[in-house]
C-alpha positions, -999 to +999 in steps of 0.1 A: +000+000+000+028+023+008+049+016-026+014+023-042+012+062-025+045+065-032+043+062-071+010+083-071+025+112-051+055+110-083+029+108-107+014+137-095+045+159-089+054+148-124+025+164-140+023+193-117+060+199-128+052+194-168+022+215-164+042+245-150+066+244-178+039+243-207+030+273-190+058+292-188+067+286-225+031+297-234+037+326-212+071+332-227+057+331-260+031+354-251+055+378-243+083+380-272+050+379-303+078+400-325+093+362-337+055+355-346+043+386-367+040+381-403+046+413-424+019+432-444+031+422-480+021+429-517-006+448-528-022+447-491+006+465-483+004+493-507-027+498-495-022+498-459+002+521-460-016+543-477-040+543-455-022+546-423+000+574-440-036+590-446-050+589-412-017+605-396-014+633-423+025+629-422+053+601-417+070+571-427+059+536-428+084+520-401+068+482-395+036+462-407+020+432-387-010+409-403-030+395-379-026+422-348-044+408-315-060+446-320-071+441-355-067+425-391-038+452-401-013+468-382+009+498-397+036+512-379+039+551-386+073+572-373+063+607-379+081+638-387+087+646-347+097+609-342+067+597-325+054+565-333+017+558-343-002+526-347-028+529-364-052+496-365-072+486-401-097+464-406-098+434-437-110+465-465-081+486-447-107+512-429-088+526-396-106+510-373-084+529-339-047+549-342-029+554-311+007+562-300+030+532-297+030+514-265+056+537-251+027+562-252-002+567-226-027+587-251-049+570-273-069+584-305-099+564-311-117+567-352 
């Protein structure tokens, strides 16, 4: 009975173990999405760009992401002060929300 406890406690600390590191990759992951994003290409990119240039009146198209956890299209702007905008389209590349990059507090809602 005791040699029976014993290989269920292992068991147990086993998965415990094995589930805390799946989770700290996916967590890891999470984290550094740069290595994941797939860049606006092609005639999608033309447009987006265009777009995005558009909606901030000024600036230079600095880094593209398909797929955005915020929407479809993500364009990268670096205006003329520096500053960087994001500015979020949709599928038919309609600004759907721009807002200053992440080092930013502000946000501009379309």
């Amino acid at each position: 009975m005791k040699r029976r406890t014993t290989i269920i406690t292992v068991a147990a600390g086993a998965a415990l173990v094995a589930a805390a590191a799946v989770g700290t990759a996916v967590a890891a992951g999470a984290l550094d999405d740069d290595e994941d994003q797939q860049p606006i290409t092609g005639d999608a990119l033309t447009k987006a760009s265009a777009a995005a240039l558009a909606y901030t009146g000024q600036g230079k198209v600095t880094e593209t992401e398909v797929g955005d956890e915020d929407s479809y299209y993500e364009v990268e702007v670096t205006l003329d002060n520096g500053k960087q905008v994001d500015v979020q389209l949709d599928k038919s590349f309609h600004v759907v929300k721009g807002m200053p990059d992440s080092e930013s507090e502000s946000e501009t809602d379309d």
